[in-house]
N, C-alpha and C positions, 0 to 999 in steps of 0.2 A: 372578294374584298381585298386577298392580297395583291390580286391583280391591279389593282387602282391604287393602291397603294406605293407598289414600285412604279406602277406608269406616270402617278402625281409625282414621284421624286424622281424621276428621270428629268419630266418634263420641268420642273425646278431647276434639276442643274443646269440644262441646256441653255434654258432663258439668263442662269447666273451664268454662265460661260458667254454666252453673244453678248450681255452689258461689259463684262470686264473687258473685252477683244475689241469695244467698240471704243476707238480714240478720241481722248475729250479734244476737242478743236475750241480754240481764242481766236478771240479776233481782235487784230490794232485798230484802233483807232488812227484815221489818217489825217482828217481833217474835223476839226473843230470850230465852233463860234466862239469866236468873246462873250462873256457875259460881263453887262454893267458894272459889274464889283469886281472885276480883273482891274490892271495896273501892268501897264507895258513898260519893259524896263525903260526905255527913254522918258518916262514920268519921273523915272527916280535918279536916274546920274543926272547929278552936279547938282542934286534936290538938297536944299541946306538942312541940320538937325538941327529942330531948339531942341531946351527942356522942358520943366511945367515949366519953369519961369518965365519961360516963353525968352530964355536968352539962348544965342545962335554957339552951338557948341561943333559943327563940324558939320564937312558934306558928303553922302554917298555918294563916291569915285566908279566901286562896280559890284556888282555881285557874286557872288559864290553860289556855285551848282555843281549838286553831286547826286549822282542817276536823275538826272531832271529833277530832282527838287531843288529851291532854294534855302541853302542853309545859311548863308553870312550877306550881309553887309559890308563893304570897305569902306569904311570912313574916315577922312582926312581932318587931321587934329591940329592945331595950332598954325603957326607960318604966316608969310603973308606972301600974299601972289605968286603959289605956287613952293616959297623960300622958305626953306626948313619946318615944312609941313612931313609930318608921318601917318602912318596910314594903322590902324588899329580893324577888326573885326565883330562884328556885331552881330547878334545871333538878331533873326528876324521876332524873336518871340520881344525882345525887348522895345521895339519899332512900332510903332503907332502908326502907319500909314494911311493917310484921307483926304477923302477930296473933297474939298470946299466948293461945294455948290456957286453960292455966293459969287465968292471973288470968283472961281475959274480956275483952280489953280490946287496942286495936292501939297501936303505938308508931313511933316516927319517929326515926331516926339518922342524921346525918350528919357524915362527918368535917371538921367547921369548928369554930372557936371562936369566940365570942362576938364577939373586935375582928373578924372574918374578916369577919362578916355583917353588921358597923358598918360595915365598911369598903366594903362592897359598894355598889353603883351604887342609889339611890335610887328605889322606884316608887312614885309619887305616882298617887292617887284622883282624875283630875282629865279636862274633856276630855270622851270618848266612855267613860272608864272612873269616873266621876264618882256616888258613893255616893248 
């Protein structure tokens, strides 16, 4: 009996020792499909933002990525043609983005107003993010 004993716990440890020794392998994904409910960024620069009021409060310029995710929005605040327009940041959580069947066409909603997004913290093109 105590022979089975130590032989069951040898053979225990062995089988625990070849799982620890054996390296867990990943694998990357290289290529992917779109899926329907993706959004390529060319859908979204120069895409105007309303609000609910459905008035035009500014337009995303570019995105923000950080490790591959998208974290921000740039969107351009006031100005006219380019002319003393600034550029403020917007977390995607606050962003309604959809595509209208219908017309053809995606759209962009966020519940801010116009002074909200003047008001908002400054992001300047300059630096390592330098046009």
């Amino acid at each position: 009996m105590r022979r089975i004993l130590i032989a069951l716990t040898a053979t225990t440890m062995i089988v625990g020792a070849a799982a620890a020794q054996t390296a867990e392998t990943t694998t990357t994904e290289t290529f992917i499909t779109a899926k329907p409910t993706d959004v390529l960024s060319y859908n979204l620069v120069n895409l105007n933002v309303t609000n609910t009021a459905n008035e035009s409060i500014g337009e995303i310029k570019d995105l923000v990525l950080s490790e591959g995710q998208l974290t921000g929005y740039i969107v351009s605040v006031g100005g006219v043609l380019g002319m003393g327009e600034r550029y403020v940041i917007v977390s995607p959580k606050a962003v309604k983005i959809t595509y209208v069947e219908n017309d053809k066409k995606w759209t962009a909603v966020m519940d801010a107003t116009k002074d909200q997004l003047k008001a908002a913290p400054e992001f300047k093109y300059e630096g390592r993010w330098k046009r």
